[in-house]
C-alpha positions in Angstrom: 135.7 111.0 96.0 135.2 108.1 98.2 131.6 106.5 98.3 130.1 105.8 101.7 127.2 102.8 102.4 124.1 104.2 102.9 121.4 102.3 104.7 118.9 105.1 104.5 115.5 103.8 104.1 114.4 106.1 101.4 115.4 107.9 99.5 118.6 105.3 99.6 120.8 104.2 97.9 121.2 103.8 94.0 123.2 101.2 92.2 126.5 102.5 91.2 126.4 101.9 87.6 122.7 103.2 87.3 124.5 106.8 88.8 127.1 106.2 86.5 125.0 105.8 83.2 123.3 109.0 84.2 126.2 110.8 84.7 127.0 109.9 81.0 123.8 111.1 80.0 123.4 113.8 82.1 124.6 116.5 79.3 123.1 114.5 76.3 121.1 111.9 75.6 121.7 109.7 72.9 123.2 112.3 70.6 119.9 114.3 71.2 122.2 117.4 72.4 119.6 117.4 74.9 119.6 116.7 78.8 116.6 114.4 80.0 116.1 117.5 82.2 115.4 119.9 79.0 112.9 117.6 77.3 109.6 118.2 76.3 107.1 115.7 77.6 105.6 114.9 74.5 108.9 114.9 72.3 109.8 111.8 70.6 112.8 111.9 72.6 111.0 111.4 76.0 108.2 109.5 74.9 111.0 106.9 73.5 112.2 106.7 77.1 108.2 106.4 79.0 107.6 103.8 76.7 110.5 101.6 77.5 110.6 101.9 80.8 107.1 100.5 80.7 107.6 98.0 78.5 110.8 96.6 80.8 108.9 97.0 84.4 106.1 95.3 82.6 108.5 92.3 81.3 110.5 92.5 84.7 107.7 91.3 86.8 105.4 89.8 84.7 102.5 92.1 84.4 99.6 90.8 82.3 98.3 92.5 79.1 95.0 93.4 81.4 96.8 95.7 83.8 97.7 99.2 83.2 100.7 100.9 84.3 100.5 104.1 85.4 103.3 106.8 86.6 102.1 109.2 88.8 103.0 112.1 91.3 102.1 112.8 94.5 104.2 109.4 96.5 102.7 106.6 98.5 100.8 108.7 100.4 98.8 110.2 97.6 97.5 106.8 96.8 96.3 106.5 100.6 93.2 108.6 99.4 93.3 107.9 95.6 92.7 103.5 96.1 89.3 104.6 98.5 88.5 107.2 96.0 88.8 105.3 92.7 88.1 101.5 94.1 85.5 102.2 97.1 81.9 103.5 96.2 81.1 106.7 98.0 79.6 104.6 101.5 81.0 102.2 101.2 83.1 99.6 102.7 86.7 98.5 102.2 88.9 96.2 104.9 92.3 96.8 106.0 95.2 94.9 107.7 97.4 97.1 110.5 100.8 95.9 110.7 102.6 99.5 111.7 103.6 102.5 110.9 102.6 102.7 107.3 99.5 100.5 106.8 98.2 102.5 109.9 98.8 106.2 107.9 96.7 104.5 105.0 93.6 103.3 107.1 93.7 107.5 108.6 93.5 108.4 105.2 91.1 106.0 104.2 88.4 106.6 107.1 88.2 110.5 105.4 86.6 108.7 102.1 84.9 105.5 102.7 84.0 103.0 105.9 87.0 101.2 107.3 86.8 97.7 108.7 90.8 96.9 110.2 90.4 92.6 109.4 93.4 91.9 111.3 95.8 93.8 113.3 99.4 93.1 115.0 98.7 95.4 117.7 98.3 92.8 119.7 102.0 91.5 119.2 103.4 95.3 119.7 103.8 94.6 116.0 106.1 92.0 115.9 104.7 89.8 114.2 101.6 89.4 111.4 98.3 87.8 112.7 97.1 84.2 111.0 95.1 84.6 107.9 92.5 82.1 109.7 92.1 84.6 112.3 91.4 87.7 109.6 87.8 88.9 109.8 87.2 89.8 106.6 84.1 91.4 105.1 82.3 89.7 102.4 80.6 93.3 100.9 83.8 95.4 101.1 85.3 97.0 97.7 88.8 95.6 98.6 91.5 94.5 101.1 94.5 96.8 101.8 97.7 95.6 102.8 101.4 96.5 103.4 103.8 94.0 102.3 106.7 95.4 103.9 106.8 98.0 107.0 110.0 99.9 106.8 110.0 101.4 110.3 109.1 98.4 112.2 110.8 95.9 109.9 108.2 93.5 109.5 107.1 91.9 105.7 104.7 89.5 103.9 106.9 86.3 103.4 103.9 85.5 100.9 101.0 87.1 99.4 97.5 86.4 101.5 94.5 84.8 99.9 92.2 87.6 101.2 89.5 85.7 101.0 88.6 86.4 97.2 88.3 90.1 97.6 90.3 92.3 95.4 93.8 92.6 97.2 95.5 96.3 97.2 99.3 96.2 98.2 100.9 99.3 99.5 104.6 97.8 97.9 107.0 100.7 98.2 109.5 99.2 99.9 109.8 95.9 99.0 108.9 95.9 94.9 111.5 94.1 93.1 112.9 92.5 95.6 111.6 89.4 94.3 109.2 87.6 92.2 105.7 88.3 92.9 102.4 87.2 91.0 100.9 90.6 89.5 97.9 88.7 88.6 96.8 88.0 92.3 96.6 91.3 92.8 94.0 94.3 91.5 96.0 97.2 92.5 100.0 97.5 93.3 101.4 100.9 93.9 105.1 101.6 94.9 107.2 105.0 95.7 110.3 104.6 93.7 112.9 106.3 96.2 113.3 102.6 97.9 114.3 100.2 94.8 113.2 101.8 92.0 115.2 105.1 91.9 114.9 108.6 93.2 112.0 110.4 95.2 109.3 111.7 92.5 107.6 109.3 90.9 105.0 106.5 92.3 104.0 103.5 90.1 100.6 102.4 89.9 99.5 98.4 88.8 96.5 98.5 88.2 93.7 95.5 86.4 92.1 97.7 83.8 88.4 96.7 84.7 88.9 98.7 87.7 90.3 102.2 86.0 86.6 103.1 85.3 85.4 102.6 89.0 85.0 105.2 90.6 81.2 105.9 91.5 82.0 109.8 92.7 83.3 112.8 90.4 87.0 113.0 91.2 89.6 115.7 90.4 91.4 114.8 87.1 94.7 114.6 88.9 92.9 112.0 91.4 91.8 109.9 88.8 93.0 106.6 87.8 91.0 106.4 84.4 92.0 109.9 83.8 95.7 109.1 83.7 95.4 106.2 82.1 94.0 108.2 79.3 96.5 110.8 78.9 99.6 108.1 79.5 100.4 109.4 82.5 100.7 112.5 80.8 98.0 114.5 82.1 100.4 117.4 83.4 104.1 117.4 83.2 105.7 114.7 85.1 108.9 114.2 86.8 110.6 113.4 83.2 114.2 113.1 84.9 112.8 110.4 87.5 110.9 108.5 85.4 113.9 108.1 83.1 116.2 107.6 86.4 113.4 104.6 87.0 114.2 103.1 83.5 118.2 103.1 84.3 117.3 100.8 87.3 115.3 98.5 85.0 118.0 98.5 82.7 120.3 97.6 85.5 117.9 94.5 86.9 118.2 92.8 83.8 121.7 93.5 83.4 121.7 91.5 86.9 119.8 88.2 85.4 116.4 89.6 86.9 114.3 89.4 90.0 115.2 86.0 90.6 118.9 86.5 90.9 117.6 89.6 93.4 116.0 87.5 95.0 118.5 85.1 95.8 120.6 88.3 96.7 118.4 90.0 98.9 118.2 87.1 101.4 121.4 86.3 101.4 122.4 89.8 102.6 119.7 89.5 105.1 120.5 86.4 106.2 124.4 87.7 106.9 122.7 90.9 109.2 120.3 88.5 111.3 122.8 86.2 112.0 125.2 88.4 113.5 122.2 89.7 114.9 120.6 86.9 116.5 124.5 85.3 117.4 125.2 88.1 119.8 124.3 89.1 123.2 124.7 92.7 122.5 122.5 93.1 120.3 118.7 91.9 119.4 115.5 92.2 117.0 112.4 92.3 117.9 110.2 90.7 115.0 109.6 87.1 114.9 111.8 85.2 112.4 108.8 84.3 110.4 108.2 87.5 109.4 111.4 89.5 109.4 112.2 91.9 106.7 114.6 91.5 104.1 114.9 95.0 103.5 114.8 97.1 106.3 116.3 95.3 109.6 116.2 97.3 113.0 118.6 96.4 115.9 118.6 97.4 119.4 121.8 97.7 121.5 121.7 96.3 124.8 122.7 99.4 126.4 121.0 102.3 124.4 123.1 104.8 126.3 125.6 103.9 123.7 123.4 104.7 120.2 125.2 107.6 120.0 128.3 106.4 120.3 127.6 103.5 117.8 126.1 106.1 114.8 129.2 108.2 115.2 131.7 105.6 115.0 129.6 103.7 112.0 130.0 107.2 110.4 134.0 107.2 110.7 133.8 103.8 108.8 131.1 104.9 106.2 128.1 103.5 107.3 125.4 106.2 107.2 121.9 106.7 108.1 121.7 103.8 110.8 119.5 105.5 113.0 116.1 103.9 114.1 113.3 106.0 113.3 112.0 108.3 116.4 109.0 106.0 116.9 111.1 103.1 117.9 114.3 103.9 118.1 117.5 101.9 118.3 119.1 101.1 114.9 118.0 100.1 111.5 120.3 99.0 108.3 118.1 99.8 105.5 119.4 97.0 102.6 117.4 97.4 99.6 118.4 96.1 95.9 120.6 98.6 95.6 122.8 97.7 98.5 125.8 96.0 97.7 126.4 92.9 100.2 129.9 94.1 100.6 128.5 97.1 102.6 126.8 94.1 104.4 129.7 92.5 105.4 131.5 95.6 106.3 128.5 96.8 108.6 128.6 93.1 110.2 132.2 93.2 110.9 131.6 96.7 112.4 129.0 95.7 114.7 131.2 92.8 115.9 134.2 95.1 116.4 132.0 97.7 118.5 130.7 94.6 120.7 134.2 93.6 121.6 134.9 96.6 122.5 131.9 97.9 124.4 130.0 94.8 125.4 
């Protein structure tokens, strides 16, 4: 079996030894003679595993006593509706910042529940870049600020978190969680899809400052209900156990790798290779301003897009996958989350430089 690099931008790739440990696992866990696939919810068994998964994410990134962590279904795009459900009276008022593809699907969402006020907006810059925070209009009465912190289609991130004017700060962070260091405590709601850094599709974390769990001012579904799930543990129907315990095998492995400062350290120097040989060449180009460039997901354009094809099949023959822009932009884009090893970096570089000679 020979393993390819996958730049997909989700679900992507997993660390080796994370597939590895599973493997072991896979038939039984721990001497239980069980699979994590066969276990009941509410076993010991599982309920071992939910509760130290928790207790590593929460050491892992520093999550204060006053949060709660919850583990829920449903993606990213389930908490589009639940933040405005949970954190936004019904009428009233919550401000958002547009900076693509993703931050735009949440404001749609949001307008069906509560009054939307967009407090800045890259539209301007064809979303290339992420407007000054003196130039954000924010709103004094709204229940919150949304933001993205990292756009995977248009390759565009937070280097920092905003001030936000002192309103409570939501962060869509699916693709750029554990990339780094963050302060939990500046925010009052994170929530992340795993299938980026944190595992496999299925499971969506939820950060969340307890005061607000009891927020909402409207009756909500159960399953729409932060307070709700908080309750039952994130146990209010049967979740995704084999996920969830995937998600704890990445943990595991982060610490194995000295934590999210040695990510860190990592993660930009990976980028830093790509960008270079990026902005060194003639042949190819990206469009964001260097300011606000992603770490994770980096898009490309080749001079002459009459040979994209040509470039994804040969990338192919030397095991670089999923390199294709996404249809609303096109072009290329090297997806290099935790998980990528900055040898597939270097062999994606070298790649790129090869096809130039040859085609530029």
């Amino acid at each position: 079996m020979a393993r390819v690099y996958n730049f997909s931008a989700g679900p992507s790739t997993i660390a080796e030894p994370v597939l590895e440990r599973a493997r072991e696992e896979f038939m039984d866990w721990r001497g239980s003679g069980m699979s994590v696939l066969e276990m009941s919810h509410r076993g010991p068994e599982f309920v071992s595993i939910a509760a130290k998964t928790e207790e590593d994410l929460r050491d892992i990134l520093g999550i204060p006593d006053h949060y709660g962590v919850l583990f829920l279904q449903g993606g990213a795009t389930t908490q589009f509706s639940m933040v405005p459900m949970n954190l936004a009276a019904e009428g009233g008022l919550a401000c958002y910042v547009d900076t693509g593809s993703w931050s735009l699907k949440a404001i749609e969402e949001a307008r069906k529940i509560c009054e939307v006020h967009i407090a800045a907006s890259s539209m301007g810059s064809n979303y290339s870049a992420i407007p000054e925070e003196a130039t954000w209009d924010l709103k004094k009465s709204a229940a919150y600020l949304h933001y993205t912190s990292n756009e995977t289609i248009g390759g565009i991130e937070f280097p920092g978190i905003p001030a936000c004017g002192g309103l409570p700060v939501v962060c869509d962070m699916s693709s750029n969680i554990l990339s780094r260091p963050i302060e939990v405590d500046r925010f009052a709601l994170i929530y992340a899809g795993a299938q980026k850094n944190m595992g496999a599709a299925g499971i969506t974390v939820v950060i969340v400052r307890n005061e607000l769990l009891a927020r909402a001012s409207r009756k909500l579904p159960s399953m729409l209900d932060y307070a709700q799930h908080a309750k039952n543990q994130s146990m209010l129907n049967t979740p995704p156990t084999f996920i969830w315990y995937l998600l704890g095998l990445v943990l595991d492995w982060i610490k194995s790798l000295g934590g999210l400062e040695s990510l860190a350290r990592m993660n930009s120097r990976k980028a830093a290779k790509l960008y270079q040989a990026i902005d060194d060449s003639s042949f190819y180009s990206n469009p964001i301003q260097p300011k606000f460039r992603s770490r994770m997901n980096i898009p490309f354009i080749l001079a002459d897009a009459a040979l994209d094809e040509r470039f994804l099949a040969e990338a192919e023959q030397e095991g670089l996958m999923n390199l294709k822009g996404h249809r609303s932009v096109g072009g290329m884009r090297a997806s290099i989350y935790n998980a990528m090893p900055e040898a597939g970096v270097d062999r994606l570089v070298s790649f790129m430089g090869e096809f130039e000679r040859r085609y530029g």
